[in-house]
PDBQT receptor file of N, H, CA, C and O in Angstrom, charges set to zero:
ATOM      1  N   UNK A   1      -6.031 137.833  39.480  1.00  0.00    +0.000 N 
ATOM      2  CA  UNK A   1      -4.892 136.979  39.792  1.00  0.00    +0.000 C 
ATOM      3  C   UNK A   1      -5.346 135.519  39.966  1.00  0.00    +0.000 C 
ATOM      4  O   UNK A   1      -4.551 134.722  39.468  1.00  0.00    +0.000 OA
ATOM      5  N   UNK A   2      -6.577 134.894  40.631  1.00  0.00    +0.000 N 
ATOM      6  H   UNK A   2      -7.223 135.541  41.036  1.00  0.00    +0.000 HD
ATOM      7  CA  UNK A   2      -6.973 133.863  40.809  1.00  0.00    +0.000 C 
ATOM      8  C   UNK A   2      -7.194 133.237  39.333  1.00  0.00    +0.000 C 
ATOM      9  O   UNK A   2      -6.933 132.052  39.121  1.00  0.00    +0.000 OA
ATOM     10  N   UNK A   3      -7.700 134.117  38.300  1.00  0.00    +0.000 N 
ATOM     11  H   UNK A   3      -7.911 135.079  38.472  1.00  0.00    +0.000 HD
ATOM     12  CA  UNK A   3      -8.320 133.214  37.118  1.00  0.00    +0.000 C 
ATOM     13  C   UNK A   3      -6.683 133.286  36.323  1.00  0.00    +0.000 C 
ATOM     14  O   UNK A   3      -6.554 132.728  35.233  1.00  0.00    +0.000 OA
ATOM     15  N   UNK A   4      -5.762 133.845  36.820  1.00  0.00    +0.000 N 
ATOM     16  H   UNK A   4      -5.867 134.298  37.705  1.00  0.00    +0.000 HD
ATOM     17  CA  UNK A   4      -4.158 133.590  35.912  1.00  0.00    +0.000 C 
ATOM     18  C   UNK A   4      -3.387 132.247  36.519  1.00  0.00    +0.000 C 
ATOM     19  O   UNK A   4      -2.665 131.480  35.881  1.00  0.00    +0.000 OA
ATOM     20  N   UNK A   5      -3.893 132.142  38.539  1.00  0.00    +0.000 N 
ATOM     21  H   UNK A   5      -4.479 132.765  39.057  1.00  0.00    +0.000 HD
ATOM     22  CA  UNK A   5      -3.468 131.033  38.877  1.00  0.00    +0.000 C 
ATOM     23  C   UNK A   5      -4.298 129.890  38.276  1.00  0.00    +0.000 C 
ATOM     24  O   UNK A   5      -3.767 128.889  37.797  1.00  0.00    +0.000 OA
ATOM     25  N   UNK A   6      -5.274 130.033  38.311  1.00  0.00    +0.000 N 
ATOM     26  H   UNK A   6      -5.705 130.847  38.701  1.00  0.00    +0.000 HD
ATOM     27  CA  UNK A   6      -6.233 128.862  37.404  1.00  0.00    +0.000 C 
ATOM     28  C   UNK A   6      -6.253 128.435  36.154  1.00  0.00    +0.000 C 
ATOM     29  O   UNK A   6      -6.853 127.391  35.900  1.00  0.00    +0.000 OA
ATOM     30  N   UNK A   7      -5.460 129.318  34.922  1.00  0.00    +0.000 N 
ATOM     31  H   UNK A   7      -4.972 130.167  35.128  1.00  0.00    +0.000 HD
ATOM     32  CA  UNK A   7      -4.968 129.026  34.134  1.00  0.00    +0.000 C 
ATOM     33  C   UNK A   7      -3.837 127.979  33.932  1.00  0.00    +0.000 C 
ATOM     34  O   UNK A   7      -3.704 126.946  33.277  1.00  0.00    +0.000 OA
ATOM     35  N   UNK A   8      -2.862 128.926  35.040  1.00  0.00    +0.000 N 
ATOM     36  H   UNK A   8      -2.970 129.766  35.573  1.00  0.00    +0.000 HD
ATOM     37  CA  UNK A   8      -1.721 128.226  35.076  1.00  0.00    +0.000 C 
ATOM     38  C   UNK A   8      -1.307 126.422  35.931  1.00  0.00    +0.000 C 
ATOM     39  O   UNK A   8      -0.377 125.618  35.873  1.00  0.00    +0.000 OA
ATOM     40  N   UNK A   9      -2.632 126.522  36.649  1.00  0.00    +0.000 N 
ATOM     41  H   UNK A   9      -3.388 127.175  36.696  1.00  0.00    +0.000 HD
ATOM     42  CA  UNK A   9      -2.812 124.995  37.419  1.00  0.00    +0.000 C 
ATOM     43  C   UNK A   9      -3.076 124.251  36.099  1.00  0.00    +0.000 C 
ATOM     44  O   UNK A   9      -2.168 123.539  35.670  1.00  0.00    +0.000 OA
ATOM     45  N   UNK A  10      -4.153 124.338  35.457  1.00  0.00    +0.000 N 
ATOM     46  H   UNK A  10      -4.890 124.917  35.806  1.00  0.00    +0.000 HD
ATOM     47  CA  UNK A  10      -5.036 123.591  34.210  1.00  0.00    +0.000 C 
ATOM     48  C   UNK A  10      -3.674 123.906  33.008  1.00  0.00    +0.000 C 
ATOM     49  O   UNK A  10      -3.896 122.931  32.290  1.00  0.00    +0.000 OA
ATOM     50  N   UNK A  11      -2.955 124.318  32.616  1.00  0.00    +0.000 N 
ATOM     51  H   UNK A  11      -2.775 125.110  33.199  1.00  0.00    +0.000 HD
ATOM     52  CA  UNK A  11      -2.224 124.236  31.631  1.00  0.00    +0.000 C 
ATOM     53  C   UNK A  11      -0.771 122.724  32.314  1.00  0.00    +0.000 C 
ATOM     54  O   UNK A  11      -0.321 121.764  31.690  1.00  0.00    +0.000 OA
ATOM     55  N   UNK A  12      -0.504 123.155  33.640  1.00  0.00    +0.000 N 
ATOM     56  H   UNK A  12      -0.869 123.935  34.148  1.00  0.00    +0.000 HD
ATOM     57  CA  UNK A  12       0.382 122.231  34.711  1.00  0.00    +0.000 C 
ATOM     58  C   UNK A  12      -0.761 120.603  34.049  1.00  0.00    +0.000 C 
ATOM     59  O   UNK A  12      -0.367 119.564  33.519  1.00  0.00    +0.000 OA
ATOM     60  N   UNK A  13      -1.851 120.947  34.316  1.00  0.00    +0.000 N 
ATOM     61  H   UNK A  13      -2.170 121.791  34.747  1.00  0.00    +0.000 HD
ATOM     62  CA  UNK A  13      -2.474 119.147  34.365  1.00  0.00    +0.000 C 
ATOM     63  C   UNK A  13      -3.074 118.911  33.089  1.00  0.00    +0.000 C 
ATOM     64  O   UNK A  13      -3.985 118.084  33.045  1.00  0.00    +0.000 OA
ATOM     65  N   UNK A  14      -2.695 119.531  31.978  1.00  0.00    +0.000 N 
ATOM     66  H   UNK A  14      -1.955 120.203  32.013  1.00  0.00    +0.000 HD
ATOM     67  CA  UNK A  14      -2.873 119.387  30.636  1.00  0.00    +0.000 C 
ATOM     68  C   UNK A  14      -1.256 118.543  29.972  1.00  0.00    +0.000 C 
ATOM     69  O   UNK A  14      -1.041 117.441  29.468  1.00  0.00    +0.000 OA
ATOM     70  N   UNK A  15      -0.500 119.576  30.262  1.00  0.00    +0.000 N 
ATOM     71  H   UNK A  15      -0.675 120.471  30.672  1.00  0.00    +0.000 HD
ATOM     72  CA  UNK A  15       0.742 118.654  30.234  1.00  0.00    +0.000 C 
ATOM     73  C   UNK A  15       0.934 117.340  30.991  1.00  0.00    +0.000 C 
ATOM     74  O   UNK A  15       1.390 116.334  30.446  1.00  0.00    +0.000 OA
ATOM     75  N   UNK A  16       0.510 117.407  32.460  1.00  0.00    +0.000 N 
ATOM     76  H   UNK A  16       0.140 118.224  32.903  1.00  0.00    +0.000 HD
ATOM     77  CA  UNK A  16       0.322 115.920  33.137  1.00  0.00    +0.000 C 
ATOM     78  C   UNK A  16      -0.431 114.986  31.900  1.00  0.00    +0.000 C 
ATOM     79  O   UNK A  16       0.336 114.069  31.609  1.00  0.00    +0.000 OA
ATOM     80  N   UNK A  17      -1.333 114.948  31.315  1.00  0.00    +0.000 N 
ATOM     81  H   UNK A  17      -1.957 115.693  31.551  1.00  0.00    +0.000 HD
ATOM     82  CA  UNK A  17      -2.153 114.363  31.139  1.00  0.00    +0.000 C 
ATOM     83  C   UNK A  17      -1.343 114.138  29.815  1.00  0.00    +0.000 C 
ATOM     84  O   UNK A  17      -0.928 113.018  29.516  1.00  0.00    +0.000 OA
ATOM     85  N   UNK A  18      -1.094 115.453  28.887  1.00  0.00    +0.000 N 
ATOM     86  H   UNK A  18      -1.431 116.362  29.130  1.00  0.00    +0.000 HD
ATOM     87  CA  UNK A  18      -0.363 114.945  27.648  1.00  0.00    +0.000 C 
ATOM     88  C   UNK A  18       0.882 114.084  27.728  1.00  0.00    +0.000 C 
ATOM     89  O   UNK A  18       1.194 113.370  26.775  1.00  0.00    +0.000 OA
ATOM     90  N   UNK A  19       1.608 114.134  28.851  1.00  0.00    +0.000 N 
ATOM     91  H   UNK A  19       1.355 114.715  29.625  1.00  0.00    +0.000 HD
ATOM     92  CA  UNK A  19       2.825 113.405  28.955  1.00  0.00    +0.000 C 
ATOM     93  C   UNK A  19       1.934 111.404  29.315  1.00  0.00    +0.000 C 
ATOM     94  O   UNK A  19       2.490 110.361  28.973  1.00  0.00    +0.000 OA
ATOM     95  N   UNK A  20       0.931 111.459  29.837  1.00  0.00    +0.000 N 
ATOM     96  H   UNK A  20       0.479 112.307  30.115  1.00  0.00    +0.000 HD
ATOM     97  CA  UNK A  20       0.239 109.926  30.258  1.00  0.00    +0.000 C 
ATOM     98  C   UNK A  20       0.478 109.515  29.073  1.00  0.00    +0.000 C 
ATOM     99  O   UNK A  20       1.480 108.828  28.876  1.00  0.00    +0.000 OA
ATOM    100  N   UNK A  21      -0.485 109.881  27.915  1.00  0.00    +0.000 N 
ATOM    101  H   UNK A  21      -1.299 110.439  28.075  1.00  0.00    +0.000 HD
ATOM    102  CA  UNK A  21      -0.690 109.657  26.642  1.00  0.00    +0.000 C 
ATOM    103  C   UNK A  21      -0.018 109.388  25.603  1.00  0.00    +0.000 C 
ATOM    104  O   UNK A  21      -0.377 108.702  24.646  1.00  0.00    +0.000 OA
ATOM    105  N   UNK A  22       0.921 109.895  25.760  1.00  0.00    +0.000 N 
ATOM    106  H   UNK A  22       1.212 110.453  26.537  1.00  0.00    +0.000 HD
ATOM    107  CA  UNK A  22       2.844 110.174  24.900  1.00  0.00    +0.000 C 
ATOM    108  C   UNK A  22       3.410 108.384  25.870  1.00  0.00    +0.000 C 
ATOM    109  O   UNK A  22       3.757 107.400  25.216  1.00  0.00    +0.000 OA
ATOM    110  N   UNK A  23       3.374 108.389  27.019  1.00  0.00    +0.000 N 
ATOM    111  H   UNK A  23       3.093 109.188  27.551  1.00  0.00    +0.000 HD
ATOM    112  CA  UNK A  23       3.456 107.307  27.323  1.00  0.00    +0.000 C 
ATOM    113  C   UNK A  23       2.723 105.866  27.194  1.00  0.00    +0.000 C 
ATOM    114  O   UNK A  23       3.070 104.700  27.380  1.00  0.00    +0.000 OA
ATOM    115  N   UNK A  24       1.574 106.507  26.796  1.00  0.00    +0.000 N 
ATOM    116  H   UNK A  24       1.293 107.454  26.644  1.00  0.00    +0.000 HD
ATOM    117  CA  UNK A  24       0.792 105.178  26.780  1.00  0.00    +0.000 C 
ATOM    118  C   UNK A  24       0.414 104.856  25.147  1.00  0.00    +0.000 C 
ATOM    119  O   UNK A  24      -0.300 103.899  24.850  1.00  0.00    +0.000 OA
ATOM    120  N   UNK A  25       0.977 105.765  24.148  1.00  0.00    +0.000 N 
ATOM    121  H   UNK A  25       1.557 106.543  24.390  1.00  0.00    +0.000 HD
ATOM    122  CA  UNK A  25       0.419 105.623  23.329  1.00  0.00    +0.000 C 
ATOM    123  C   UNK A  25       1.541 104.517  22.491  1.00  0.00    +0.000 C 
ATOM    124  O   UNK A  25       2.699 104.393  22.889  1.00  0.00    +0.000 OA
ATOM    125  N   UNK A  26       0.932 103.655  21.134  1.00  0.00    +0.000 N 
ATOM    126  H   UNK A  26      -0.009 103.756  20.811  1.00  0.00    +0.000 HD
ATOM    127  CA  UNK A  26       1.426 103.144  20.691  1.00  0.00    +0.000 C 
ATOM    128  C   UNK A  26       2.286 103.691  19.263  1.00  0.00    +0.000 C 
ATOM    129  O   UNK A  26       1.938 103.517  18.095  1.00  0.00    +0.000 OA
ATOM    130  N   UNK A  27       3.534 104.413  19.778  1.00  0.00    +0.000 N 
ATOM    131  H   UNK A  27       3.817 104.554  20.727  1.00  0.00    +0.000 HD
ATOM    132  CA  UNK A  27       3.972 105.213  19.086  1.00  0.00    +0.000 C 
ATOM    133  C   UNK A  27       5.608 104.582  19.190  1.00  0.00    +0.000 C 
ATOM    134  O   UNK A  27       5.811 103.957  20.231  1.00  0.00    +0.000 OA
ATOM    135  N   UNK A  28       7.001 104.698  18.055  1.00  0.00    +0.000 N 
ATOM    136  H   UNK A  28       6.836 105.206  17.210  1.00  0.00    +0.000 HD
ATOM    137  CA  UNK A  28       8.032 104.170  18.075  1.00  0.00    +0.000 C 
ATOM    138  C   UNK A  28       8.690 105.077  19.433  1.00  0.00    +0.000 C 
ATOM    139  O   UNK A  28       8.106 106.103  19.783  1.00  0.00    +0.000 OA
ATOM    140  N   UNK A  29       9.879 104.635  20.119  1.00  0.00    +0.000 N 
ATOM    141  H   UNK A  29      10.352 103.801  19.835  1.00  0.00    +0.000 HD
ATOM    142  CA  UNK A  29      10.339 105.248  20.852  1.00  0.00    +0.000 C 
ATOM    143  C   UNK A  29      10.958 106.148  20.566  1.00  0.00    +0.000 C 
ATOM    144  O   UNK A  29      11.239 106.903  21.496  1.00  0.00    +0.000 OA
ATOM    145  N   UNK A  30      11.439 106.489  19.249  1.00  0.00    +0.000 N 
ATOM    146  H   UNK A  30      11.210 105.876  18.494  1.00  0.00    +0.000 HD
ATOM    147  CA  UNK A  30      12.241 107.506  18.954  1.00  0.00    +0.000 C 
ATOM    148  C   UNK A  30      11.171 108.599  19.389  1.00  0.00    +0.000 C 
ATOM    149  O   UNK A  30      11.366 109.307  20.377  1.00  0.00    +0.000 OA
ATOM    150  N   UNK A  31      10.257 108.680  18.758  1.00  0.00    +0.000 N 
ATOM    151  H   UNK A  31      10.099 108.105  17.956  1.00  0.00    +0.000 HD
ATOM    152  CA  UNK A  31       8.658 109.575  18.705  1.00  0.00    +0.000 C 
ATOM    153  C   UNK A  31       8.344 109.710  20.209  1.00  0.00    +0.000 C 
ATOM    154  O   UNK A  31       7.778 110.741  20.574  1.00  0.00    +0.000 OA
ATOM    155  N   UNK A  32       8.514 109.198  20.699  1.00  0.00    +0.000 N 
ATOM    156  H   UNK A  32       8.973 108.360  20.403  1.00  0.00    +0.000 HD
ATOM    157  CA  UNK A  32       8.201 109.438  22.368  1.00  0.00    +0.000 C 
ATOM    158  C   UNK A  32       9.618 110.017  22.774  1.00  0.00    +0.000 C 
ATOM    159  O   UNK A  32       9.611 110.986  23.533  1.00  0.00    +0.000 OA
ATOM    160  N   UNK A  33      10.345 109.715  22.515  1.00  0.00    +0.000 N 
ATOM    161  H   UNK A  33      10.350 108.927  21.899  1.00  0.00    +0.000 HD
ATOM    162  CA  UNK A  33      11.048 110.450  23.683  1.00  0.00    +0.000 C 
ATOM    163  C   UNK A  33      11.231 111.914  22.624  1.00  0.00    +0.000 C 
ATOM    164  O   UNK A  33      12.030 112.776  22.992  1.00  0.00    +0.000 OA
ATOM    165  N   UNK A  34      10.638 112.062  21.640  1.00  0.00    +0.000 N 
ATOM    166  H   UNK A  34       9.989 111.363  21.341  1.00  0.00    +0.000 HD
ATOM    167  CA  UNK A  34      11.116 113.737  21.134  1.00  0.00    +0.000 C 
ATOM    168  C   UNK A  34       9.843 114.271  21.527  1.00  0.00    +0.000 C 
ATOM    169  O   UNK A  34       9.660 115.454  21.238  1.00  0.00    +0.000 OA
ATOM    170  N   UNK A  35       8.701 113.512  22.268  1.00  0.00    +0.000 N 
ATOM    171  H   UNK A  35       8.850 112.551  22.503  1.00  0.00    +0.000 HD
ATOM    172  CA  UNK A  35       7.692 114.461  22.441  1.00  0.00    +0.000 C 
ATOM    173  C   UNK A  35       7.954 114.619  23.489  1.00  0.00    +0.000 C 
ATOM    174  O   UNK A  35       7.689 115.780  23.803  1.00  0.00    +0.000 OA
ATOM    175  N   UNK A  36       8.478 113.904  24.510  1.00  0.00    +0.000 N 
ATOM    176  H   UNK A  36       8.694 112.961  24.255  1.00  0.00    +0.000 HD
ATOM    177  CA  UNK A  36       8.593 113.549  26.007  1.00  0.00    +0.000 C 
ATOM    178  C   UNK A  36       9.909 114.949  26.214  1.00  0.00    +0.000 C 
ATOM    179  O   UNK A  36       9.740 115.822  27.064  1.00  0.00    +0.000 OA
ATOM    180  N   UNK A  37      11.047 114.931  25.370  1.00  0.00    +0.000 N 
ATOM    181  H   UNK A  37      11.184 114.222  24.678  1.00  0.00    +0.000 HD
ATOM    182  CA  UNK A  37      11.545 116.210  24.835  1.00  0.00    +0.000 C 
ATOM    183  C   UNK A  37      10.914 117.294  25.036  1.00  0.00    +0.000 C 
ATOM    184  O   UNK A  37      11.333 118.025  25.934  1.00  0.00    +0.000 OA
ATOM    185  N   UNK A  38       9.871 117.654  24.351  1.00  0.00    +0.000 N 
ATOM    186  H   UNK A  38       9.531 117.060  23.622  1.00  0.00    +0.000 HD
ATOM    187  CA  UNK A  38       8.736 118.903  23.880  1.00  0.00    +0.000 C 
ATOM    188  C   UNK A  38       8.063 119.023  25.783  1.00  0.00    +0.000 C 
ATOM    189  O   UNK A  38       8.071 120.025  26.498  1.00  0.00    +0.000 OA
ATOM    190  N   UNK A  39       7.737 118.122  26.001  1.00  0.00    +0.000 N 
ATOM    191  H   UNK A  39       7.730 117.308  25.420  1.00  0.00    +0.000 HD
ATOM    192  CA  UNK A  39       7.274 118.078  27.121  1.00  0.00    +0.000 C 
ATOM    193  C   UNK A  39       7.701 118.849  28.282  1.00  0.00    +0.000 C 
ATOM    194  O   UNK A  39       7.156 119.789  28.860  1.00  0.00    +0.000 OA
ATOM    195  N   UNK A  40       9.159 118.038  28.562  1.00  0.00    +0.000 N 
ATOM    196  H   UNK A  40       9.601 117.274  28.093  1.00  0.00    +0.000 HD
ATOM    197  CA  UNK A  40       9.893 118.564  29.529  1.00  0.00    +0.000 C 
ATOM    198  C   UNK A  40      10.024 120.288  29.468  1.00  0.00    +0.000 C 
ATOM    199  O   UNK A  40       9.696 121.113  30.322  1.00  0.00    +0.000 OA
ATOM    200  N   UNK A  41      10.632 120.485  28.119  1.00  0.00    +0.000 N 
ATOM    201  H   UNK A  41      10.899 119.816  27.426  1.00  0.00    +0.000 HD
ATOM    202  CA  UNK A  41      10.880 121.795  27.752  1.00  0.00    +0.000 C 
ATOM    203  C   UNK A  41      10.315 122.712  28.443  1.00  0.00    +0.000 C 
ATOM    204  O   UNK A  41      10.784 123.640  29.102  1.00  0.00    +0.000 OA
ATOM    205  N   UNK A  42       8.790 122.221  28.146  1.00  0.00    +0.000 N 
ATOM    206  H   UNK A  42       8.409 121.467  27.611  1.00  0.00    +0.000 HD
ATOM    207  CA  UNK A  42       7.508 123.411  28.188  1.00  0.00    +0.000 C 
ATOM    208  C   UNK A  42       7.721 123.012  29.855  1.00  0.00    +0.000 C 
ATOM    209  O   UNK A  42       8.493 123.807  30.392  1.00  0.00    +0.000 OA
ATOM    210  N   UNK A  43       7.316 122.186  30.572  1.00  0.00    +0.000 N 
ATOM    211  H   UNK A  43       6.689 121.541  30.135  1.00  0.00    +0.000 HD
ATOM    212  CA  UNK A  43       7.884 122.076  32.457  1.00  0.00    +0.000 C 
ATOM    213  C   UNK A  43       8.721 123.186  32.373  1.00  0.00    +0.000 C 
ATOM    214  O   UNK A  43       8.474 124.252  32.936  1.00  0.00    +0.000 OA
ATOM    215  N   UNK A  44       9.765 122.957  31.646  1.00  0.00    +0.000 N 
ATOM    216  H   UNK A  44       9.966 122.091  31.189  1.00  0.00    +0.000 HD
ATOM    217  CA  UNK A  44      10.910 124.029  32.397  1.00  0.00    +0.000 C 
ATOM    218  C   UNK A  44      10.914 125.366  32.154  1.00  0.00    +0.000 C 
ATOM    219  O   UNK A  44      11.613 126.165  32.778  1.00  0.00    +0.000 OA
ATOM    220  N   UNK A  45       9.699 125.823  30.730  1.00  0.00    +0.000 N 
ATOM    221  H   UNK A  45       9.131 125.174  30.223  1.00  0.00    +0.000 HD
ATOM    222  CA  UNK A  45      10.212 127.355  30.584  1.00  0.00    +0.000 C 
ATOM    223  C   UNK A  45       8.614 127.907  31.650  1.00  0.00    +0.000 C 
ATOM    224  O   UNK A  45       8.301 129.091  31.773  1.00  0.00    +0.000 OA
ATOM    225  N   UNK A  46       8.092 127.130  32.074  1.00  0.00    +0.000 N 
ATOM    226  H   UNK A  46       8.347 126.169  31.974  1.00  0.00    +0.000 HD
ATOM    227  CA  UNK A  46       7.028 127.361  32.948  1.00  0.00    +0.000 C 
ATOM    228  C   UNK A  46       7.896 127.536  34.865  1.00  0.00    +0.000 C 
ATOM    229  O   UNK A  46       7.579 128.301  35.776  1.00  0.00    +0.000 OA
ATOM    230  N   UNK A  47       8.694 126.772  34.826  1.00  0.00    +0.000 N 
ATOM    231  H   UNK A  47       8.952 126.151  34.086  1.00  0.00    +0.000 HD
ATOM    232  CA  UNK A  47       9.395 126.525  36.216  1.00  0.00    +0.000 C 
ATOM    233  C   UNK A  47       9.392 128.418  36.878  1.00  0.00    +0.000 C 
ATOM    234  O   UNK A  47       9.281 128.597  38.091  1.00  0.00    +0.000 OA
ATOM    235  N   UNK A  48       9.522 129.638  35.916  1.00  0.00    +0.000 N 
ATOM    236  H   UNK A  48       9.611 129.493  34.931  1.00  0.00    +0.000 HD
ATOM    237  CA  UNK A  48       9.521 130.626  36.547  1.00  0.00    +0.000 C 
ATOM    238  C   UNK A  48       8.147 130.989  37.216  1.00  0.00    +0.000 C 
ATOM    239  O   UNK A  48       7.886 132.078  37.726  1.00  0.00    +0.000 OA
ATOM    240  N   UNK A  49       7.539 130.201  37.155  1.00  0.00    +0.000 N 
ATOM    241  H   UNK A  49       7.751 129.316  36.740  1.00  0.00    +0.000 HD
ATOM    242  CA  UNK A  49       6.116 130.685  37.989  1.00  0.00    +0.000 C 
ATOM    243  C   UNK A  49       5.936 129.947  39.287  1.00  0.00    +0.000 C 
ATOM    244  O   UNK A  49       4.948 130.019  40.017  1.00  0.00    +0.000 OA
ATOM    245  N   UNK A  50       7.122 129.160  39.495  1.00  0.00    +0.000 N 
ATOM    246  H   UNK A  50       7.925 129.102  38.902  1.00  0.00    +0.000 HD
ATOM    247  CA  UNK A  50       6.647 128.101  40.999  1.00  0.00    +0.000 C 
ATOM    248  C   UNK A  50       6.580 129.180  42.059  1.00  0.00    +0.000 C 
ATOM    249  O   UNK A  50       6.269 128.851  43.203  1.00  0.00    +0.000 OA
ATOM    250  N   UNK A  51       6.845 130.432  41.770  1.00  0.00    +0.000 N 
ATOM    251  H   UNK A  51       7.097 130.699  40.840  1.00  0.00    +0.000 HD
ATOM    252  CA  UNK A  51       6.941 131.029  43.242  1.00  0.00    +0.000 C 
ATOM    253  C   UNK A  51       5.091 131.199  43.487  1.00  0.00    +0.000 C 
ATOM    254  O   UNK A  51       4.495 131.504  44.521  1.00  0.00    +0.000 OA
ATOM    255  N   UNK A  52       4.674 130.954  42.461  1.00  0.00    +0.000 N 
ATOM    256  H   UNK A  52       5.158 130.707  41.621  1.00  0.00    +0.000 HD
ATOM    257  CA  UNK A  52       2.961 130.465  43.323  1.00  0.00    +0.000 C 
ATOM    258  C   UNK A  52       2.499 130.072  43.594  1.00  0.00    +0.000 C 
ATOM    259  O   UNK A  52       1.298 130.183  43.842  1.00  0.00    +0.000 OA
ATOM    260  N   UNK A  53       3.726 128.839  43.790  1.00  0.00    +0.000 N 
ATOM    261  H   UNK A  53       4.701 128.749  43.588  1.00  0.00    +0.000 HD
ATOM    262  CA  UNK A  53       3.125 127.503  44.553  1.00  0.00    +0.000 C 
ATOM    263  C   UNK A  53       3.777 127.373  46.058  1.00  0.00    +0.000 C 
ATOM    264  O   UNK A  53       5.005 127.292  46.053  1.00  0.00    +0.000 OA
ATOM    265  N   UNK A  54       3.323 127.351  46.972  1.00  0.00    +0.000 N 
ATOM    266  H   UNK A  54       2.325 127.417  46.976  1.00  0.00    +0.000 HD
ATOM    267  CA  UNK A  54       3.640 126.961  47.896  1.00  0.00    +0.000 C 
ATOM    268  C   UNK A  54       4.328 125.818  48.531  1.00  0.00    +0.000 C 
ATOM    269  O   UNK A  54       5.323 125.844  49.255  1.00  0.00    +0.000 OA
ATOM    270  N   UNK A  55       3.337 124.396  47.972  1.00  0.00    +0.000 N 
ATOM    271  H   UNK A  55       2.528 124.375  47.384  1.00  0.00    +0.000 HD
ATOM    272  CA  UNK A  55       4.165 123.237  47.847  1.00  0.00    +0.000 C 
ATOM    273  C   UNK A  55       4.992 122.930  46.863  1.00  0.00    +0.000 C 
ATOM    274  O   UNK A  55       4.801 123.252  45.690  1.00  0.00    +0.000 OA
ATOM    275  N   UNK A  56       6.025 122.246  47.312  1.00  0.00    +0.000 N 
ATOM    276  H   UNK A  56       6.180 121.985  48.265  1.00  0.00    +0.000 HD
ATOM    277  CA  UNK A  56       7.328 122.352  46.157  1.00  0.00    +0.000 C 
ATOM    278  C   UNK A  56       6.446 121.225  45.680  1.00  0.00    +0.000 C 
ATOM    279  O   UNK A  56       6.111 121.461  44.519  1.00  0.00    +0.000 OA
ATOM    280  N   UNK A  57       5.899 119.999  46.162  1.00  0.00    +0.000 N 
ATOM    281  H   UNK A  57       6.171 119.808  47.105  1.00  0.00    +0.000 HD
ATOM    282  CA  UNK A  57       5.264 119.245  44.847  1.00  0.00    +0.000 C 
ATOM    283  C   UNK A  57       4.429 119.669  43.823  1.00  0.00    +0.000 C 
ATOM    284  O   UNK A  57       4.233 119.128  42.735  1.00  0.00    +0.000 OA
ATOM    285  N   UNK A  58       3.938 120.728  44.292  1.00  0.00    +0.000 N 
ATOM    286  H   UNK A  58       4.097 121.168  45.175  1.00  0.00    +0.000 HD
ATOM    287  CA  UNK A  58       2.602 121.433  43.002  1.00  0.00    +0.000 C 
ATOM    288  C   UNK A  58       3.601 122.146  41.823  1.00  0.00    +0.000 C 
ATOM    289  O   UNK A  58       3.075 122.412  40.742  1.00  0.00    +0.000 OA
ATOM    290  N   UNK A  59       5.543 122.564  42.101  1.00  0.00    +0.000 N 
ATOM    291  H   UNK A  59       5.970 122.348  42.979  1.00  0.00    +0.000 HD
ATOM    292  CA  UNK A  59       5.898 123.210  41.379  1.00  0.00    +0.000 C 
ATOM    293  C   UNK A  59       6.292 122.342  40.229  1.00  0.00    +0.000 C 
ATOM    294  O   UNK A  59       6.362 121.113  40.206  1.00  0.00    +0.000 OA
ATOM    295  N   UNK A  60       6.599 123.429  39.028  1.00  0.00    +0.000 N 
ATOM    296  H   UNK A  60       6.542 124.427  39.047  1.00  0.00    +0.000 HD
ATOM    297  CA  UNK A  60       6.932 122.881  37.538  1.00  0.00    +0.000 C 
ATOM    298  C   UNK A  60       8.344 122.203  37.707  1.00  0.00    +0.000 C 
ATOM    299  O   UNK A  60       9.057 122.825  38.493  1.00  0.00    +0.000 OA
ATOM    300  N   UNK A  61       9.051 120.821  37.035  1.00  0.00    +0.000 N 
ATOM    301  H   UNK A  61       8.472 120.316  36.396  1.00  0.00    +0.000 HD
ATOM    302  CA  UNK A  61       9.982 120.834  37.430  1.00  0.00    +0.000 C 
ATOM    303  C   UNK A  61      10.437 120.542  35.949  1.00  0.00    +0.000 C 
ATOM    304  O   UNK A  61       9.838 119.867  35.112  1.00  0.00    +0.000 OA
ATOM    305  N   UNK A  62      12.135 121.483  35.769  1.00  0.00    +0.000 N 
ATOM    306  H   UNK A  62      12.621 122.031  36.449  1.00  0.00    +0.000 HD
ATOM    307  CA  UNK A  62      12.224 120.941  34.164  1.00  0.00    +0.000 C 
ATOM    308  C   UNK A  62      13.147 119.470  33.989  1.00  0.00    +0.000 C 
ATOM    309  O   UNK A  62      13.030 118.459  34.681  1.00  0.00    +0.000 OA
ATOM    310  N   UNK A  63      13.880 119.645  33.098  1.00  0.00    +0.000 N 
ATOM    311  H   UNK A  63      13.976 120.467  32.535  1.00  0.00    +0.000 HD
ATOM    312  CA  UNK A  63      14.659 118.436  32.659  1.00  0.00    +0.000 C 
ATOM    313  C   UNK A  63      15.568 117.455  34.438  1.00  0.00    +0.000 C 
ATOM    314  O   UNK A  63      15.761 116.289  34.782  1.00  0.00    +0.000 OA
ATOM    315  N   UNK A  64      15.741 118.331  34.813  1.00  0.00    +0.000 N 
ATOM    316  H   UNK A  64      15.584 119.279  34.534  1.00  0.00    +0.000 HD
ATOM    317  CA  UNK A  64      15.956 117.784  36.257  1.00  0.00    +0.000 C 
ATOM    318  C   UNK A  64      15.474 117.470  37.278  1.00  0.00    +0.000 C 
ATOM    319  O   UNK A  64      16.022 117.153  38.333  1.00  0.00    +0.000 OA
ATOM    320  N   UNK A  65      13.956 117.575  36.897  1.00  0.00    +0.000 N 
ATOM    321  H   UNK A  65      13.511 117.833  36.039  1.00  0.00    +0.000 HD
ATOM    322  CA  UNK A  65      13.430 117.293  37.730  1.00  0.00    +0.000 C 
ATOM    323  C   UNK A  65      12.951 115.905  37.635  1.00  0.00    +0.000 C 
ATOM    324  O   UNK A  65      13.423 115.371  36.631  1.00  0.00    +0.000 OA
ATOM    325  N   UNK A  66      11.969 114.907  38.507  1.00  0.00    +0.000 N 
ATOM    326  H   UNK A  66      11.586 115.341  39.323  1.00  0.00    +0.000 HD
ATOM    327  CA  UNK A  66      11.263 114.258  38.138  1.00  0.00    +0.000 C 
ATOM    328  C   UNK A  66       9.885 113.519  37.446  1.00  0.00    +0.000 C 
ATOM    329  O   UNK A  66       9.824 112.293  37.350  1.00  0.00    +0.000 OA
TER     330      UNK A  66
């Protein structure tokens, strides 16, 4: 169970990190916001696993979230 929560932290700060990049990169805006799109998505079909987070900040949040 620890190496599935450890998966699932490192996949959470892979997306952190891919969403920096999507932001910082020099790409048209249309192109960012359909990846920023792709992004959110994947947050939200992940959101069924927050019950292993304790802190609501560590949880996935989707299109409504921040």
């Amino acid at each position: 169970i620890e190496t599935f929560f450890h998966k699932i932290v490192m996949l959470r700060n892979r997306l952190r990190t891919l969403e920096q990049q999507v932001n910082a990169a020099e790409l048209s805006d249309d192109v960012k916001v359909k990846l920023q799109a792709y992004i959110t998505g994947c947050y939200g079909s992940l959101t069924s696993f927050n019950v292993l987070f304790a802190d609501e900040e560590d949880q996935f949040k989707g299109s409504g979230g921040e």
